[in-house]
ZAMARGU-4260 file (C-alpha; in steps of 0.2 Angstrom, whole numbers, plus 5000, padded with zeros to 4 digits):
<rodrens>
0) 5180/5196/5938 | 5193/5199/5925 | 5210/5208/5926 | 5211/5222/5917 | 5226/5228/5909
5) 5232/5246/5910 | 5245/5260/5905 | 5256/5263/5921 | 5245/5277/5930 | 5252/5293/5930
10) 5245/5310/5943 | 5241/5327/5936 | 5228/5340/5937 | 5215/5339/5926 | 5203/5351/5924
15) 5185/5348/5930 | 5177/5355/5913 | 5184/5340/5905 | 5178/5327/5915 | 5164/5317/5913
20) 5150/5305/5919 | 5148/5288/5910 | 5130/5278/5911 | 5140/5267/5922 | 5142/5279/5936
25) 5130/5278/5952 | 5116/5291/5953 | 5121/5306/5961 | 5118/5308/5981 | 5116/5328/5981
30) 5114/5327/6000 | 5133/5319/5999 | 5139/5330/5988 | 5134/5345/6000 | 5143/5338/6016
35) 5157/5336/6006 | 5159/5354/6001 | 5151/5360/6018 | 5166/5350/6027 | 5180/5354/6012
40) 5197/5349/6017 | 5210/5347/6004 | 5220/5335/6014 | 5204/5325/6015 | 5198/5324/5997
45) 5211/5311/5989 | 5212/5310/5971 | 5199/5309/5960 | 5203/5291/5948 | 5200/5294/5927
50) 5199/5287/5911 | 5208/5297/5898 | 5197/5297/5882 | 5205/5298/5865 | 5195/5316/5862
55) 5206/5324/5876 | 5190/5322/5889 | 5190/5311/5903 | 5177/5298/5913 | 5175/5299/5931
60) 5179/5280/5938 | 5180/5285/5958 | 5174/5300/5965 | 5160/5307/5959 | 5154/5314/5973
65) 5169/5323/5978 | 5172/5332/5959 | 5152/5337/5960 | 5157/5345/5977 | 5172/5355/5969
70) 5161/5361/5958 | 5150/5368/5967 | 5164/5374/5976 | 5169/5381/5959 | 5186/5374/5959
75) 5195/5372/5942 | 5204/5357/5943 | 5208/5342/5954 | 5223/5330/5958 | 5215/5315/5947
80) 5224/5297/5945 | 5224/5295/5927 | 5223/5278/5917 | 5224/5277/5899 | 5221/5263/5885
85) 5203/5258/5893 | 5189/5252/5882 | 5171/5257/5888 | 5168/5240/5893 | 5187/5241/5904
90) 5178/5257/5912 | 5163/5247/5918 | 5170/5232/5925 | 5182/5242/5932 | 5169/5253/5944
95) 5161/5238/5948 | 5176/5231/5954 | 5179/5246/5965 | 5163/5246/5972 | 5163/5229/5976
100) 5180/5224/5983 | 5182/5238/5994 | 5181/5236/6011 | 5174/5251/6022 | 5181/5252/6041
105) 5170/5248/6052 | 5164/5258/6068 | 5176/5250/6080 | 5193/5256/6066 | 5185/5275/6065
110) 5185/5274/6085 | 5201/5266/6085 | 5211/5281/6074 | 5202/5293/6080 | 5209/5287/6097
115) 5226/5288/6091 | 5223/5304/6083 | 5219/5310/6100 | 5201/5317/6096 | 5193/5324/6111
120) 5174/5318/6111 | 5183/5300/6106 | 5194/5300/6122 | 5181/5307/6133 | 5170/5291/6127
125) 5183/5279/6129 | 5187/5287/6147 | 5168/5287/6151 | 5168/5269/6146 | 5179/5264/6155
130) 5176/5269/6170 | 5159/5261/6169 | 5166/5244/6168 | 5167/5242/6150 | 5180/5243/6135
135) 5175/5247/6116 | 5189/5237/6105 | 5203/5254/6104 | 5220/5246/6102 | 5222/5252/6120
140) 5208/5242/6128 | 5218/5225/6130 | 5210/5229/6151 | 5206/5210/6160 | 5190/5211/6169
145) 5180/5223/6158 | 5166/5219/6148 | 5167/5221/6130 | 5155/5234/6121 | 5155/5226/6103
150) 5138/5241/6098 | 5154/5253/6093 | 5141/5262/6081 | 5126/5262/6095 | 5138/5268/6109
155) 5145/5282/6100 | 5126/5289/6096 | 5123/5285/6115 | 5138/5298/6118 | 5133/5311/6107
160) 5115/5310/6113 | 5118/5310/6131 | 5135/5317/6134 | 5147/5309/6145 | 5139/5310/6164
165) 5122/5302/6156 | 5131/5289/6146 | 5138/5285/6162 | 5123/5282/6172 | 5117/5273/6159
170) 5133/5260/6158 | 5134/5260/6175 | 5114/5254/6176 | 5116/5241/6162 | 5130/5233/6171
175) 5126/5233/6191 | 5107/5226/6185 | 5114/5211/6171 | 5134/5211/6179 | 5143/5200/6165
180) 5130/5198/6154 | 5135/5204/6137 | 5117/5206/6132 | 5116/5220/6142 | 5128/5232/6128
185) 5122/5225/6112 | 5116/5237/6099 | 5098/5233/6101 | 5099/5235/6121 | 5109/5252/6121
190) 5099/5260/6109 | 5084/5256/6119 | 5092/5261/6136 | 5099/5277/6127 | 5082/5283/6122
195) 5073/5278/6141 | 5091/5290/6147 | 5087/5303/6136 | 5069/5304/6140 | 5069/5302/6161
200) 5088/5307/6163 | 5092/5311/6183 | 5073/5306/6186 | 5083/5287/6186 | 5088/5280/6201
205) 5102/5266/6199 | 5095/5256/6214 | 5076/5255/6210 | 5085/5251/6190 | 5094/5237/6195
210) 5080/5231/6208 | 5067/5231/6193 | 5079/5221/6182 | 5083/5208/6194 | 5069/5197/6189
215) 5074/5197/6172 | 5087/5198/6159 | 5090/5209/6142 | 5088/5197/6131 | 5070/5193/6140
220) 5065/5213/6136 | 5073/5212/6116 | 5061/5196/6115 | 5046/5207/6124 | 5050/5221/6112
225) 5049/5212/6097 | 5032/5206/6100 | 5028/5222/6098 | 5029/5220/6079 | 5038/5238/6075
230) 5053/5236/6064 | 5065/5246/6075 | 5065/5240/6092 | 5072/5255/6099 | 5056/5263/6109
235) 5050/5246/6112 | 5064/5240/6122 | 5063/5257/6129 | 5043/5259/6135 | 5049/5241/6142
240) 5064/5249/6153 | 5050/5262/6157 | 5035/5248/6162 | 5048/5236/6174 | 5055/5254/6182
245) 5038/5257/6187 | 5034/5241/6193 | 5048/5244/6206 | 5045/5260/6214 | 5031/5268/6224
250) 5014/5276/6215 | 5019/5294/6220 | 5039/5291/6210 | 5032/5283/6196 | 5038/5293/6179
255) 5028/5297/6168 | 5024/5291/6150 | 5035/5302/6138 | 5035/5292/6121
</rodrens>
């Protein structure tokens, strides 16, 4: 895509009244736009990016979510990055430009700041990890001997769902059944353990776990799962956990079915 050439930017506060939507600009998420007023912190929000129109008026190029959230917070104005000497078609190229070379961080880079930011629920994870057996890719986890959990985004809903002594027991099962075997934390495997954790929590024993898993491997129950032909493998892989657990233990422990 082209390089378009601009005035230098320059930073002012525009107000809002004057800023508008192009065609070009993405259909409004009103469910985004509420979160962002809901959780509104000005050292959060950035500057909104413009196009100054000859008229006085301005286009939104980048942030359209955020100015229809000051709105409803009715705000007056905003910190906007304003570019000048753009044609219609300069606009257009340009958002598309934004919205396809720009990278979002991934799971693993949100843990990682909000480590080094010292959030609470992330350091308790990390800690809870950690003494599991198992590291999650935080600038701090350079630990020989651990295995890797690569699921960033499946371990951190595993946390919030379970809390730290479940999430735990759960690690600690996954790695004493398959020890060293990386299938045993990917993404598909920890959301299905999360949701057999969640529904039979202390009812799990560790030992009948790892003595019903002996005989085969996670990658053997993801493959079970799948024949299963639901899109989402998540209870699959879960009533799976839940058939070998059973298989295990005597008529009288057997867990009931939950899902």
């Amino acid at each position: 895509m082209e390089t378009i050439q601009t005035n230098d930017p320059v930073f002012r506060a525009i107000p809002l009244n004057k800023i508008n939507f192009a065609p070009y600009q993405r259909r409004l998420d009103y469910a985004k736009c509420k979160r962002i007023r809901d959780k509104y912190d000005p050292k959060l929000l950035g500057v909104l990016l413009v196009s100054e129109q000859t008229d006085g008026s301005y286009n939104i190029l980048d942030g359209n979510h955020r100015l229809t959230a000051l709105r409803m917070l009715g705000k007056k104005s905003a910190s906007c990055q304003v570019l000048s000497g753009l044609t219609y078609e300069d606009e257009a190229r340009l958002f598309a430009q934004f919205n396809t070379c720009r990278t979002r961080p991934d799971s693993k880079e949100i843990l990682n700041a909000a480590v080094e930011a010292k959030d609470a629920k992330s350091l308790d994870m990390v800690r809870t990890v950690r003494r599991a057996g198992f590291t999650c890719g935080t600038a701090t986890d350079n630990i020989s001997g651990m295995m890797p959990i690569h699921a960033v985004h499946a371990l951190t809903a595993a946390y919030n769902k379970l809390g730290s002594d479940q999430l735990y027991a759960m690690l600690d099962a996954l790695g004493s059944a398959w020890t060293g075997n990386r299938d045993c934390v990917t993404q598909s495997m920890l959301n299905g353990a999360t949701l057999f954790f969640l529904l039979y929590g202390t009812e799990i024993k560790k030992e009948v776990f790892v003595k019903a898993m002996a005989s085969t491997t996670p990658m053997a129950i993801i493959n079970k799962a799948r024949l299963s032909g639901e899109p989402n493998l998540r209870a699959p892989i879960a009533k799976e956990l839940w058939t070998r657990y059973n298989k295990a233990i005597r008529s009288n422990k057997k867990l009931e079915y939950r899902f």
